[in-house]
Structure formats: structure tokens, C-alpha cells
mmCIF file of the N, C-alpha and C atoms, coordinates in Angstrom:
data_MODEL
# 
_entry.id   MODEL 
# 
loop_
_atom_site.group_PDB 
_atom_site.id 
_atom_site.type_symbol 
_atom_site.label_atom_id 
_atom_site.label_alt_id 
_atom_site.label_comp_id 
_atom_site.label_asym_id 
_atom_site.label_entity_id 
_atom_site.label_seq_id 
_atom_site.pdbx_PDB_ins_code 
_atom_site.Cartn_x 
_atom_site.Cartn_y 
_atom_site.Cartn_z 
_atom_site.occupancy 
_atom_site.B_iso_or_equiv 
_atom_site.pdbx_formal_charge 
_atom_site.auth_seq_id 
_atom_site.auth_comp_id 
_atom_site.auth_asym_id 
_atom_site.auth_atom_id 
_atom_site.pdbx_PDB_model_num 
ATOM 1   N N  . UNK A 1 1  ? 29.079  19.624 1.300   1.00 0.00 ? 1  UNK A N  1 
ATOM 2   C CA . UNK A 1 1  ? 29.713  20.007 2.534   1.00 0.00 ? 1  UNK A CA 1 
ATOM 3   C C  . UNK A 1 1  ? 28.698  20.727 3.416   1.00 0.00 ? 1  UNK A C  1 
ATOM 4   N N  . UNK A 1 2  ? 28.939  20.415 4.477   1.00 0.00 ? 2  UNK A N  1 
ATOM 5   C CA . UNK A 1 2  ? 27.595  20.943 5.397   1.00 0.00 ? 2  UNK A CA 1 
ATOM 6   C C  . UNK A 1 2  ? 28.470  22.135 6.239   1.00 0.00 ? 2  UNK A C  1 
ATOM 7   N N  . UNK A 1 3  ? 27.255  23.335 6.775   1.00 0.00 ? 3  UNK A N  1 
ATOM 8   C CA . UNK A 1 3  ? 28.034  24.041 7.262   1.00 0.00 ? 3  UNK A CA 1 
ATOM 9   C C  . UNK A 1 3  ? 27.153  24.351 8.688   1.00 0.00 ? 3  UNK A C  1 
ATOM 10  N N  . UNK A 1 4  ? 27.685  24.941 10.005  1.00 0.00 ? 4  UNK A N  1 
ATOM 11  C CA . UNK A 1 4  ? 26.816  25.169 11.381  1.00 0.00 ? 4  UNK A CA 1 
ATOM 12  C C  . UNK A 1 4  ? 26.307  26.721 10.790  1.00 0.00 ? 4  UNK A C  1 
ATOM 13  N N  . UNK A 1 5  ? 24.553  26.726 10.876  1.00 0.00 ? 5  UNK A N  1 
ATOM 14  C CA . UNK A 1 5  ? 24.127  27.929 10.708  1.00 0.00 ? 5  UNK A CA 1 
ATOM 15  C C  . UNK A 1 5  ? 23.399  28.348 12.260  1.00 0.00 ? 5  UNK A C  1 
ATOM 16  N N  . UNK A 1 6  ? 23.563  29.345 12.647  1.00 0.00 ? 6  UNK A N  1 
ATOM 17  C CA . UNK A 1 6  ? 22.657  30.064 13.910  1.00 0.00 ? 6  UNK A CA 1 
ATOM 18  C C  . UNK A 1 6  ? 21.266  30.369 13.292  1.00 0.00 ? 6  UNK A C  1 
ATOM 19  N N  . UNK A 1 7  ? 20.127  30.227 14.009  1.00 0.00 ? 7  UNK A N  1 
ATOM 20  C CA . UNK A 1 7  ? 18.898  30.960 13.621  1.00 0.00 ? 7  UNK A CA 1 
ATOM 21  C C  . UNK A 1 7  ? 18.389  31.414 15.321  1.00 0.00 ? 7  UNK A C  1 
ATOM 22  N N  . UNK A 1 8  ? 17.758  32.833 15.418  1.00 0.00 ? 8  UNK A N  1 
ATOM 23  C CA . UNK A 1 8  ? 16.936  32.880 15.978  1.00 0.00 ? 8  UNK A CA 1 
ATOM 24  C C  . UNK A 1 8  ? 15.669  32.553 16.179  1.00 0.00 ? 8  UNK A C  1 
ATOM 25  N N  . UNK A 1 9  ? 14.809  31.572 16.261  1.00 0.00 ? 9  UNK A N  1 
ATOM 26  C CA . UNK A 1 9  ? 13.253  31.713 16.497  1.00 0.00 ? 9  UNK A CA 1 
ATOM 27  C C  . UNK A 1 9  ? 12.357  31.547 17.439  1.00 0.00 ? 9  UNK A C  1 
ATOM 28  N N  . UNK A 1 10 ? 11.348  32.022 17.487  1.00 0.00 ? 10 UNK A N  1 
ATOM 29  C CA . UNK A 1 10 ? 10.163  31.897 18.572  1.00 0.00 ? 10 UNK A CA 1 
ATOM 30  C C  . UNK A 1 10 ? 10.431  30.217 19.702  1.00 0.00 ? 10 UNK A C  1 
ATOM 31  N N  . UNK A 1 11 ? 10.748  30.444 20.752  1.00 0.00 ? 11 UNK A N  1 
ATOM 32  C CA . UNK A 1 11 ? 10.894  29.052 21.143  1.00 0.00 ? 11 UNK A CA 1 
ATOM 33  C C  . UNK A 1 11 ? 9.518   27.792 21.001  1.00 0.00 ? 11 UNK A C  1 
ATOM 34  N N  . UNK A 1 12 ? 8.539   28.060 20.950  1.00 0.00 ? 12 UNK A N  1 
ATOM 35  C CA . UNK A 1 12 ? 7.390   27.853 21.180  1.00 0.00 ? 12 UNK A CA 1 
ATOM 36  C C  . UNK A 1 12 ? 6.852   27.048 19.045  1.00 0.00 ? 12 UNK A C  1 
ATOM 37  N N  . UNK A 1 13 ? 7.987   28.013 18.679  1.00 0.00 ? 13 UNK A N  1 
ATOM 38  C CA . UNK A 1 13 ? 8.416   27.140 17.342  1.00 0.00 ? 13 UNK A CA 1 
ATOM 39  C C  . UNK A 1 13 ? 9.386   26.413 16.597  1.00 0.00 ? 13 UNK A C  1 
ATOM 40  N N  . UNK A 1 14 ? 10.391  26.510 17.935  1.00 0.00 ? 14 UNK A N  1 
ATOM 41  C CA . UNK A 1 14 ? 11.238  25.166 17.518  1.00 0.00 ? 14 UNK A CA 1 
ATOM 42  C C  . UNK A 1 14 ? 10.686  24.244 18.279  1.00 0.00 ? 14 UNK A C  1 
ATOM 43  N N  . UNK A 1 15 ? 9.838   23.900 19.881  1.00 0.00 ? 15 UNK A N  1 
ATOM 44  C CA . UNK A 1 15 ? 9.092   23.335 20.106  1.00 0.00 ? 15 UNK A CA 1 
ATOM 45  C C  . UNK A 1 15 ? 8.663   21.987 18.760  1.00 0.00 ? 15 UNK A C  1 
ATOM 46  N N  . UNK A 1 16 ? 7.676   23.216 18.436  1.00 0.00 ? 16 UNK A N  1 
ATOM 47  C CA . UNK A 1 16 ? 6.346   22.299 17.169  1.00 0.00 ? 16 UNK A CA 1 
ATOM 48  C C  . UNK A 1 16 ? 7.337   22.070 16.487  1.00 0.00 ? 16 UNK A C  1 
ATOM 49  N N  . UNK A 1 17 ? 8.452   22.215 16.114  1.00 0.00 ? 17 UNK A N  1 
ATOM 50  C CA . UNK A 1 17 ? 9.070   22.004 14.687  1.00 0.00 ? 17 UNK A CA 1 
ATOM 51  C C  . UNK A 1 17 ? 9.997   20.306 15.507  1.00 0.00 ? 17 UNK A C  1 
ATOM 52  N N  . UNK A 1 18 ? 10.571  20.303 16.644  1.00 0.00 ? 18 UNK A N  1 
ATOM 53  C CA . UNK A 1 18 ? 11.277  19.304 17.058  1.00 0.00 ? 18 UNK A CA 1 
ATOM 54  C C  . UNK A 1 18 ? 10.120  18.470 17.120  1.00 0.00 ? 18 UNK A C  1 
ATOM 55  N N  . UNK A 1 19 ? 9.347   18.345 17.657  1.00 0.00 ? 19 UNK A N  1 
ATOM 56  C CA . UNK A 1 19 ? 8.223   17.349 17.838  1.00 0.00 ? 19 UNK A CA 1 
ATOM 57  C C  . UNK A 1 19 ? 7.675   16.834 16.478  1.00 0.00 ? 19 UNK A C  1 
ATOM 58  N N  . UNK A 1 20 ? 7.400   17.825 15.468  1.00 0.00 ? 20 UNK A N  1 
ATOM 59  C CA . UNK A 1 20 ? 6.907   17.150 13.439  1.00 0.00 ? 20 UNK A CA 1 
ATOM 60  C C  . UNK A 1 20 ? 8.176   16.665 13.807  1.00 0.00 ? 20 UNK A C  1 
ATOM 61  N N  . UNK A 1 21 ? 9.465   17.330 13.456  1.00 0.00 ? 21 UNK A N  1 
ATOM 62  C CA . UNK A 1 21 ? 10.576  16.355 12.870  1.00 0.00 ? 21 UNK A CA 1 
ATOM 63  C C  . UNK A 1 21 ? 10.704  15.158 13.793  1.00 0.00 ? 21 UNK A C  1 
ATOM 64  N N  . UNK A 1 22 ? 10.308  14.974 14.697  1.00 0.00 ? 22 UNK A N  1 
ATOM 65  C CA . UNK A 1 22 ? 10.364  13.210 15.798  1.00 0.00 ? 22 UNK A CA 1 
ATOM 66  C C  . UNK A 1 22 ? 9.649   12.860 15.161  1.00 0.00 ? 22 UNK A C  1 
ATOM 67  N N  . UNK A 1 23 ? 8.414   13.212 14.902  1.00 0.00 ? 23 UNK A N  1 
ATOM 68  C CA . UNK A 1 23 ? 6.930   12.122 14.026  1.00 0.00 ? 23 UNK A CA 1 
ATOM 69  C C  . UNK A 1 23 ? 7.142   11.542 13.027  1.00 0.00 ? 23 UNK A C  1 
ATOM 70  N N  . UNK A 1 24 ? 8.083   12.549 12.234  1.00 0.00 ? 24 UNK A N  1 
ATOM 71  C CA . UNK A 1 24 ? 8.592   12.382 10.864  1.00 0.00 ? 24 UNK A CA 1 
ATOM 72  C C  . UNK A 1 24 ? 9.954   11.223 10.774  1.00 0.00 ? 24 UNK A C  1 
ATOM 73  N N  . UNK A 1 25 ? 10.167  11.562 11.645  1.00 0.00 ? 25 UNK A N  1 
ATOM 74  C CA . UNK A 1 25 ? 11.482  10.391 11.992  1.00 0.00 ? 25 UNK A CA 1 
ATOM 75  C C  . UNK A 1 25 ? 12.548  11.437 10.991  1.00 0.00 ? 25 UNK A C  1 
ATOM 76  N N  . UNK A 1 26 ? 12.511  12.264 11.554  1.00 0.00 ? 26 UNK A N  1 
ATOM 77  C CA . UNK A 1 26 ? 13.734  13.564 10.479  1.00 0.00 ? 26 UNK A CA 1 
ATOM 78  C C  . UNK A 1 26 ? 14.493  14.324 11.467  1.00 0.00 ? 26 UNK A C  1 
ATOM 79  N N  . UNK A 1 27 ? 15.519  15.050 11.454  1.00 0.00 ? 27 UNK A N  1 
ATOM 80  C CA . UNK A 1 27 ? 15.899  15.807 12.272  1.00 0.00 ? 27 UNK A CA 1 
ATOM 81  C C  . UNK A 1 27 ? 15.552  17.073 11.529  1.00 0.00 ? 27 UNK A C  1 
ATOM 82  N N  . UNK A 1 28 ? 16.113  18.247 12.979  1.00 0.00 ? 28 UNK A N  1 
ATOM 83  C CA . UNK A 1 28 ? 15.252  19.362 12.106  1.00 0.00 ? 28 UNK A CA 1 
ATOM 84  C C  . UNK A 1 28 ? 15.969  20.201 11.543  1.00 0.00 ? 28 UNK A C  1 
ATOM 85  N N  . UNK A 1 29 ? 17.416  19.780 11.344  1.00 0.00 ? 29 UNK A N  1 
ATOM 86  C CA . UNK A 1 29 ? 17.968  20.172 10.454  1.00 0.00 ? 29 UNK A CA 1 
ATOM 87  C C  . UNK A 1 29 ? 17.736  19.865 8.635   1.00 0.00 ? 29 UNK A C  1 
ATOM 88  N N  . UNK A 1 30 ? 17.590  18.309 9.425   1.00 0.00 ? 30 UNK A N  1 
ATOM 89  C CA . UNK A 1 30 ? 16.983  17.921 7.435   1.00 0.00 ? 30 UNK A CA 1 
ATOM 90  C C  . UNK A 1 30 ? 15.711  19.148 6.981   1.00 0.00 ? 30 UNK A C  1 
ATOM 91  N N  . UNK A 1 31 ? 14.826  19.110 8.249   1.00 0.00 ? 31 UNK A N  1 
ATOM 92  C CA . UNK A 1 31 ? 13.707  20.004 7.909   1.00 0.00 ? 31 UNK A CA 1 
ATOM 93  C C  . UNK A 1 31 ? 13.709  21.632 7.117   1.00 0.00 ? 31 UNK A C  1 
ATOM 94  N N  . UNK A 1 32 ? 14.748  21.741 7.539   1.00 0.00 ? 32 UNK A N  1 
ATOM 95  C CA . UNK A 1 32 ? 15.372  23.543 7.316   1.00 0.00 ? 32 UNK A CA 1 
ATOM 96  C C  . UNK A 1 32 ? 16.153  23.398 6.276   1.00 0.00 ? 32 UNK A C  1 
ATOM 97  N N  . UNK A 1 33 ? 16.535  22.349 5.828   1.00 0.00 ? 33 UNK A N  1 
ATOM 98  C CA . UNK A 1 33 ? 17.442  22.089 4.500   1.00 0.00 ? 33 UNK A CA 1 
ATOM 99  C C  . UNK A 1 33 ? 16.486  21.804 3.166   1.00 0.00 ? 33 UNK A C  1 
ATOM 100 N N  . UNK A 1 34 ? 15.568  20.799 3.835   1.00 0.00 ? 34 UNK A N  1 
ATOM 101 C CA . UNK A 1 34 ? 14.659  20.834 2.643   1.00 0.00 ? 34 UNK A CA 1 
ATOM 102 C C  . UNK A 1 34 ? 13.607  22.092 2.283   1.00 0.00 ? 34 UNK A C  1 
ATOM 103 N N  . UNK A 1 35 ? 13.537  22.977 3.218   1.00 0.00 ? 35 UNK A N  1 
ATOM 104 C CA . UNK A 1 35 ? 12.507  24.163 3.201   1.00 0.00 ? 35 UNK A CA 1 
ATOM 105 C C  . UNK A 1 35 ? 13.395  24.955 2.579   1.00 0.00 ? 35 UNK A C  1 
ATOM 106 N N  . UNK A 1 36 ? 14.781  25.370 2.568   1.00 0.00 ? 36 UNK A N  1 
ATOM 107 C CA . UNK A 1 36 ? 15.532  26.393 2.561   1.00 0.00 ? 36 UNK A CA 1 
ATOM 108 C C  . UNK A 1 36 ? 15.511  25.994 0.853   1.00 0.00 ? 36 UNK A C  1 
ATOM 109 N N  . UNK A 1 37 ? 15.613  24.756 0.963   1.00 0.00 ? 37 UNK A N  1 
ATOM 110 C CA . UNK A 1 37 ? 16.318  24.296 -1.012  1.00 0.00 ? 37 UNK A CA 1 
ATOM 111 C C  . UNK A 1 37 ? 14.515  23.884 -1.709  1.00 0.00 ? 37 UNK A C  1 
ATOM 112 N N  . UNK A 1 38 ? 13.626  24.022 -1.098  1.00 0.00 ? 38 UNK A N  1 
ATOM 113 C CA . UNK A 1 38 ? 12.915  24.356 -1.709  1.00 0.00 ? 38 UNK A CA 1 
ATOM 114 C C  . UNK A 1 38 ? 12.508  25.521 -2.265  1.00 0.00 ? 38 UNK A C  1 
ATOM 115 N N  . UNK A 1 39 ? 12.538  26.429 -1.341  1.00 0.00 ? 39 UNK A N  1 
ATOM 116 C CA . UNK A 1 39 ? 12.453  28.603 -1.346  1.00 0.00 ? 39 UNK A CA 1 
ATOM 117 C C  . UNK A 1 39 ? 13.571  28.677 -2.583  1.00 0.00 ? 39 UNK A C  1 
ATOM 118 N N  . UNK A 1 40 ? 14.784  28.249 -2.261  1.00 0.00 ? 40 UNK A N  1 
ATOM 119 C CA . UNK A 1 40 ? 15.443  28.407 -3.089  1.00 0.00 ? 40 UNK A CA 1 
ATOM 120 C C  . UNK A 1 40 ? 16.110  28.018 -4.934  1.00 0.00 ? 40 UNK A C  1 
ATOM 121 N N  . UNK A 1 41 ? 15.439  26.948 -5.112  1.00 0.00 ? 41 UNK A N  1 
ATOM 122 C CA . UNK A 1 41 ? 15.172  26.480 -6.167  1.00 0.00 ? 41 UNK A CA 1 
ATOM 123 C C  . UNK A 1 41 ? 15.578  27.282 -7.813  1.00 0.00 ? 41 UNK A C  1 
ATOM 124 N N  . UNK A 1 42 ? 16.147  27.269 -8.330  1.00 0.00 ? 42 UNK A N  1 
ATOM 125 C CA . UNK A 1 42 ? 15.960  28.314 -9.611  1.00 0.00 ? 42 UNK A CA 1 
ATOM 126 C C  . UNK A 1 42 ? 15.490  27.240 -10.616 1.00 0.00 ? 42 UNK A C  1 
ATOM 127 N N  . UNK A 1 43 ? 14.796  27.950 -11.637 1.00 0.00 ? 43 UNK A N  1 
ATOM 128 C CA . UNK A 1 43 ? 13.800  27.488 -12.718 1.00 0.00 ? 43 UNK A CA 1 
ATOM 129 C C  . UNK A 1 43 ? 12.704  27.611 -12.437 1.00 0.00 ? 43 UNK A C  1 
ATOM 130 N N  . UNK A 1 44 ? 12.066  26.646 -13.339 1.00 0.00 ? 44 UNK A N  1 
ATOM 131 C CA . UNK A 1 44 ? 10.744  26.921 -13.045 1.00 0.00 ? 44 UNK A CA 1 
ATOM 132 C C  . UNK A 1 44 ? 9.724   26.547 -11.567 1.00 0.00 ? 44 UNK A C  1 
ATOM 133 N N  . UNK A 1 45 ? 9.286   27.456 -11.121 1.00 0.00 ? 45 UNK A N  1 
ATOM 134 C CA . UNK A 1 45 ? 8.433   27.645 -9.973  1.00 0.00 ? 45 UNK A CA 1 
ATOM 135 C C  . UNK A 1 45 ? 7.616   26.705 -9.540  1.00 0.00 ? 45 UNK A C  1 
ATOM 136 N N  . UNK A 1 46 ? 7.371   26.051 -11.404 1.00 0.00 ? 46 UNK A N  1 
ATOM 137 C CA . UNK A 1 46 ? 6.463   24.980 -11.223 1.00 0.00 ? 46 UNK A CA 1 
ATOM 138 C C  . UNK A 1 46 ? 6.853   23.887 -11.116 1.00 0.00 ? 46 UNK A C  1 
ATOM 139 N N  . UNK A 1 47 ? 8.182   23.921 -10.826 1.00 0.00 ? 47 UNK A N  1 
ATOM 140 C CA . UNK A 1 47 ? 8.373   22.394 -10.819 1.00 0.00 ? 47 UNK A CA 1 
ATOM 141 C C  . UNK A 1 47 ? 7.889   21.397 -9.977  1.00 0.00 ? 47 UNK A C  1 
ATOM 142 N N  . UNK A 1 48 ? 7.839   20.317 -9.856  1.00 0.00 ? 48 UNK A N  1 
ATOM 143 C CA . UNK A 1 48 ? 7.648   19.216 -9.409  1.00 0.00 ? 48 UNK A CA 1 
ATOM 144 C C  . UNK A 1 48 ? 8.181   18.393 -8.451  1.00 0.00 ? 48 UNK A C  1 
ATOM 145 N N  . UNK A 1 49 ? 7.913   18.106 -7.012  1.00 0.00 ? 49 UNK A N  1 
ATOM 146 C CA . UNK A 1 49 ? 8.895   17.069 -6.385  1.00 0.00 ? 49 UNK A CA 1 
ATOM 147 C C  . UNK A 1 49 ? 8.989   16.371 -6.422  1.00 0.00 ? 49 UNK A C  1 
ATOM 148 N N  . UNK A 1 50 ? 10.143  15.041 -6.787  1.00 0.00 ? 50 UNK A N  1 
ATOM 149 C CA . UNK A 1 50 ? 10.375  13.572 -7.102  1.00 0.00 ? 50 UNK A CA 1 
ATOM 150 C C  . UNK A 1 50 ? 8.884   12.668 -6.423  1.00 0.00 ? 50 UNK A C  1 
ATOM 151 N N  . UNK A 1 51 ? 8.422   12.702 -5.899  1.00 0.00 ? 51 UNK A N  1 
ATOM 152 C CA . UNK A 1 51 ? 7.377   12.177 -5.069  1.00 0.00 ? 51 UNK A CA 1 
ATOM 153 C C  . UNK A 1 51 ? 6.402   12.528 -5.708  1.00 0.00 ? 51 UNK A C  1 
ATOM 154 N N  . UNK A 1 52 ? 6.076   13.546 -6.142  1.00 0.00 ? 52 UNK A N  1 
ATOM 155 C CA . UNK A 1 52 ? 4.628   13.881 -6.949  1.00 0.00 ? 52 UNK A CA 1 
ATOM 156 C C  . UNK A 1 52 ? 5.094   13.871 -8.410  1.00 0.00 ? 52 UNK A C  1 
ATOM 157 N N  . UNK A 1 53 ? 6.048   14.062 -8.791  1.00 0.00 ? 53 UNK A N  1 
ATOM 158 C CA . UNK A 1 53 ? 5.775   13.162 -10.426 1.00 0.00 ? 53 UNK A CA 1 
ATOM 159 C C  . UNK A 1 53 ? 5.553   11.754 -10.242 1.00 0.00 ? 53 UNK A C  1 
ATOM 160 N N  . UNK A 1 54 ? 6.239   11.006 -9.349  1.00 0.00 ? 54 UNK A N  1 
ATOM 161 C CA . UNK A 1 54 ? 5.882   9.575  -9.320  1.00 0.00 ? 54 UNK A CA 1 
ATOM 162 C C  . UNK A 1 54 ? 4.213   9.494  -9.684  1.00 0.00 ? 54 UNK A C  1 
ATOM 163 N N  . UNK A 1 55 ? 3.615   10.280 -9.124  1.00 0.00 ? 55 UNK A N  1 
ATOM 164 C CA . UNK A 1 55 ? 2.252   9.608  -8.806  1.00 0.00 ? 55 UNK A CA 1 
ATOM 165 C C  . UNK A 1 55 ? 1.049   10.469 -10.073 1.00 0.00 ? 55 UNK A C  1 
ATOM 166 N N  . UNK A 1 56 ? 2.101   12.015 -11.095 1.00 0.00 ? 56 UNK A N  1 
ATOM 167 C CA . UNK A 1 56 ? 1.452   12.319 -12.312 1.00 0.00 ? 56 UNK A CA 1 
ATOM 168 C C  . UNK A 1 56 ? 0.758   11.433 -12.962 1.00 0.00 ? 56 UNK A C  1 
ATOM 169 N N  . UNK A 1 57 ? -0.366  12.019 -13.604 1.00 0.00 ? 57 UNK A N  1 
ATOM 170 C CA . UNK A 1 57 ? -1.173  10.865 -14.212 1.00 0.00 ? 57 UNK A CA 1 
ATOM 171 C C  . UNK A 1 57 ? -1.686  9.695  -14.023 1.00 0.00 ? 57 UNK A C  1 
ATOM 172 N N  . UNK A 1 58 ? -1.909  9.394  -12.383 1.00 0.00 ? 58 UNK A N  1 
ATOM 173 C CA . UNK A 1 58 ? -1.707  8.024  -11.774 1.00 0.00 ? 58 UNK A CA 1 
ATOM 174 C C  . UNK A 1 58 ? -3.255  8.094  -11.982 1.00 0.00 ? 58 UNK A C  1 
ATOM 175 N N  . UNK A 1 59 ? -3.852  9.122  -12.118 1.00 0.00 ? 59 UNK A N  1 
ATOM 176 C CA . UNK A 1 59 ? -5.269  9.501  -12.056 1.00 0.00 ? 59 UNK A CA 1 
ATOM 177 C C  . UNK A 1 59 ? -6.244  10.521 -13.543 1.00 0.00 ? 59 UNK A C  1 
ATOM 178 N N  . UNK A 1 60 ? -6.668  9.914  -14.110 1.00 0.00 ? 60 UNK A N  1 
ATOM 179 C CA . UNK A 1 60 ? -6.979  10.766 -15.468 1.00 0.00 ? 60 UNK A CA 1 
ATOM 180 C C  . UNK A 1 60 ? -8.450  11.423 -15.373 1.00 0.00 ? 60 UNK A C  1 
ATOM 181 N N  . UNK A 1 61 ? -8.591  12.522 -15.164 1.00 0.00 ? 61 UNK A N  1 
ATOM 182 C CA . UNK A 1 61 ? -9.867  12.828 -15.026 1.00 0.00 ? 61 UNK A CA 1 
ATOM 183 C C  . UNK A 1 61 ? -10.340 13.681 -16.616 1.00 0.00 ? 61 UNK A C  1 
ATOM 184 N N  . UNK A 1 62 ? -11.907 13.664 -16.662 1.00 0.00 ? 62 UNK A N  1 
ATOM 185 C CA . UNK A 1 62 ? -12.100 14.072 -17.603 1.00 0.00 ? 62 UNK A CA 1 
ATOM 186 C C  . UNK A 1 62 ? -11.902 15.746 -17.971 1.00 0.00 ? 62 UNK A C  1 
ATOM 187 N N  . UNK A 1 63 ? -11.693 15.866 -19.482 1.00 0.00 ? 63 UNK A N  1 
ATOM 188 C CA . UNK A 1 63 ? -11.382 17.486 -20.124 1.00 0.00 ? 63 UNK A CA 1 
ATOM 189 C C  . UNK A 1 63 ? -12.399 18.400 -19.556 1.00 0.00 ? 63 UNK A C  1 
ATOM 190 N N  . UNK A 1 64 ? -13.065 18.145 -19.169 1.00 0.00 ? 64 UNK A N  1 
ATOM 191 C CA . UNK A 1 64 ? -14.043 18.850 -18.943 1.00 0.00 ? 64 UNK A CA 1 
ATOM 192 C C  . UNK A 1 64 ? -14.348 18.942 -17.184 1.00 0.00 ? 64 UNK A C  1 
ATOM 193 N N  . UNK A 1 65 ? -13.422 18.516 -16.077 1.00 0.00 ? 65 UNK A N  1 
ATOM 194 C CA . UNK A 1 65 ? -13.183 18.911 -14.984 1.00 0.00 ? 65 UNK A CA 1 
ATOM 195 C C  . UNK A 1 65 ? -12.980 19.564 -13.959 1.00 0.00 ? 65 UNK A C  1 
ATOM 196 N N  . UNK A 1 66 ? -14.017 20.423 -13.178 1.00 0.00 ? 66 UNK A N  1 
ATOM 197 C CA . UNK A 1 66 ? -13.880 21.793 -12.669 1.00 0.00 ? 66 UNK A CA 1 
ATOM 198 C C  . UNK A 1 66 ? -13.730 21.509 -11.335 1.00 0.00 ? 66 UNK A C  1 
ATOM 199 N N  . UNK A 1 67 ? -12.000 21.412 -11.320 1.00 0.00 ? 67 UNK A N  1 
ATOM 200 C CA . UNK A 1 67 ? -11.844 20.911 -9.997  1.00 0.00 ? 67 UNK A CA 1 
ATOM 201 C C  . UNK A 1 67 ? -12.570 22.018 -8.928  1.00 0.00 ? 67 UNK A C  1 
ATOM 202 N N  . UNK A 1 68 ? -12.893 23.323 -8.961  1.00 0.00 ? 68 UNK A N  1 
ATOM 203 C CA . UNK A 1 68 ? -13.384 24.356 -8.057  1.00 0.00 ? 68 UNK A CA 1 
ATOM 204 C C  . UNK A 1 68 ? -14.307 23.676 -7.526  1.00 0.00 ? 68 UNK A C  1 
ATOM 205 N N  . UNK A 1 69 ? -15.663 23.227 -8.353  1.00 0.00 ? 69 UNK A N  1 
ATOM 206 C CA . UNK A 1 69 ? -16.407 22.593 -8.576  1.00 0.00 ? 69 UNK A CA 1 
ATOM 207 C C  . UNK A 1 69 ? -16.675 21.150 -7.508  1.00 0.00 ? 69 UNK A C  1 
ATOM 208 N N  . UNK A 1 70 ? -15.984 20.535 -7.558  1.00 0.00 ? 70 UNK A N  1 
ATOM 209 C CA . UNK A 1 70 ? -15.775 19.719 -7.228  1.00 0.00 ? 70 UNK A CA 1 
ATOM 210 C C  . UNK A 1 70 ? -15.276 19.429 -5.323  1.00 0.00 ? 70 UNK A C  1 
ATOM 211 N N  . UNK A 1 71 ? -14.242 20.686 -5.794  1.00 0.00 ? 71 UNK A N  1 
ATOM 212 C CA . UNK A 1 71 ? -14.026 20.554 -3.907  1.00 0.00 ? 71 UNK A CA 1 
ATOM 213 C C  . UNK A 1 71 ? -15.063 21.413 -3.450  1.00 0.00 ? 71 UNK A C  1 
ATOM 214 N N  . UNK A 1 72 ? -15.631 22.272 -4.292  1.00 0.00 ? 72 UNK A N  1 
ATOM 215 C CA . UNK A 1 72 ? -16.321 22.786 -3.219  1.00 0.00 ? 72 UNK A CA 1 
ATOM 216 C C  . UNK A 1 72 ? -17.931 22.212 -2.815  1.00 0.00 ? 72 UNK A C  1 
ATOM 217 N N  . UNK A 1 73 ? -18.405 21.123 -3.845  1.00 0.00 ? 73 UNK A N  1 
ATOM 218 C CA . UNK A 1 73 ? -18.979 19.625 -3.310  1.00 0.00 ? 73 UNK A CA 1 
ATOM 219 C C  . UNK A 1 73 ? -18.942 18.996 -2.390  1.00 0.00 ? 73 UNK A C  1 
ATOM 220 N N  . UNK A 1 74 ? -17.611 18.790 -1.968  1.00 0.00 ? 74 UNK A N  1 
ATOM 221 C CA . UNK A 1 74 ? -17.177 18.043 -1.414  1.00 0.00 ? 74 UNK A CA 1 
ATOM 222 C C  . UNK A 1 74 ? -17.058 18.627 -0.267  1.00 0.00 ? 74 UNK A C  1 
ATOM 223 N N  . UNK A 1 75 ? -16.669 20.001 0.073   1.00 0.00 ? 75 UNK A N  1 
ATOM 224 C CA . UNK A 1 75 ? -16.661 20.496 1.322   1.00 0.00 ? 75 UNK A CA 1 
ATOM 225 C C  . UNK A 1 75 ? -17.826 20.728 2.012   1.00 0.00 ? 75 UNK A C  1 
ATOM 226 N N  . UNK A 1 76 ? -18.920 20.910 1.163   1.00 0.00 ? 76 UNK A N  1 
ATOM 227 C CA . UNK A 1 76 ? -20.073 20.972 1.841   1.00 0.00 ? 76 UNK A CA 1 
ATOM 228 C C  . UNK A 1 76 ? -20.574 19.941 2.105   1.00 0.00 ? 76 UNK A C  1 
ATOM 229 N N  . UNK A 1 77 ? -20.767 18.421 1.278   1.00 0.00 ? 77 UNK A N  1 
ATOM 230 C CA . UNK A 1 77 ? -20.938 17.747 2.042   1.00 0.00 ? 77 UNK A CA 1 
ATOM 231 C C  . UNK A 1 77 ? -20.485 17.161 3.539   1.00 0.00 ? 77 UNK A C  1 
ATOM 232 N N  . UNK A 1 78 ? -18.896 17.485 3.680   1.00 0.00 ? 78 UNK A N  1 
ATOM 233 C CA . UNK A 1 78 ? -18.574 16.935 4.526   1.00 0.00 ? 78 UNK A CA 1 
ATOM 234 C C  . UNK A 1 78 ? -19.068 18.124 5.475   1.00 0.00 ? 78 UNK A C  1 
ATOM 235 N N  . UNK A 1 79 ? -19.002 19.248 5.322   1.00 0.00 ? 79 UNK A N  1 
ATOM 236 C CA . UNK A 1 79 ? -19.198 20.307 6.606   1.00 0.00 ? 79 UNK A CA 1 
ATOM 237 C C  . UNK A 1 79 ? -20.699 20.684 7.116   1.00 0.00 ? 79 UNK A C  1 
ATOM 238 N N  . UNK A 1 80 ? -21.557 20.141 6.050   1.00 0.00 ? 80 UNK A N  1 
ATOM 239 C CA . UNK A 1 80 ? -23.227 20.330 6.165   1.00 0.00 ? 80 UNK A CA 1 
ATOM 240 C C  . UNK A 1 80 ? -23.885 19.379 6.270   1.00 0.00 ? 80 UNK A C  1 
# 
């Protein structure tokens, strides 16, 4: 059951927020529903969103992998 909630915010950020949710092809209510039930969530913290377990393990890197390592490779190449 859906219910009408009031929010106050910065106009200048429902702005940016109507314009993502057009890009997105979402309204920005979906947007505030999925943010709100994400914050809100009980269990574990770590859980997972249907979309990124799909794609767990899609990629196996080796035991010995320092992802730190790695992006920070990568950032310098691209930034230097």
C-alpha cells in the first residue's frame, strides 16, 4: 500500500534528482523508495542487491589479489 509523504528539500536538489530520475526512465518517487528501503534494510549490512549477485563470481581473480594495489595502478596511469 502506498502512502503521500511531504519532504522538504533544497530546490536546486529536487532539480538534479527530477532530471537522474528522467535519464533513468524512473520517477522520483521510485527513487526515494528505493533509497529509503535501502537505509532501511535489517540484517546484514552486507548484503547484496539482486543485480550484483547476478554478476558474483562472474570474475575470479587470483588469492593473492591486492585490489588497493591495483586501483591505485590504474589511477595513475590514467591520471599521469
Amino acid at each position: 500500500m502506498s502512502t503521500k509523504l511531504t519532504l522538504t528539500v533544497e530546490k536546486s536538489v529536487i532539480e538534479r534528482a527530477k532530471s537522474y530520475a528522467k535519464s533513468t526512465g524512473r520517477s522520483l518517487s521510485e527513487l526515494v523508495e528505493s533509497y529509503l528501503e535501502t537505509i532501511t534494510q535489517e540484517g546484514d549490512e552486507e548484503q547484496l542487491s539482486p543485480k550484483l549477485k547476478k554478476i558474483v563470481g562472474a570474475v575470479k581473480l587470483p588469492k593473492n589479489f591486492d585490489e588497493k594495489k591495483e586501483l591505485r595502478a590504474y589511477l595513475e596511469k590514467k591520471h599521469l
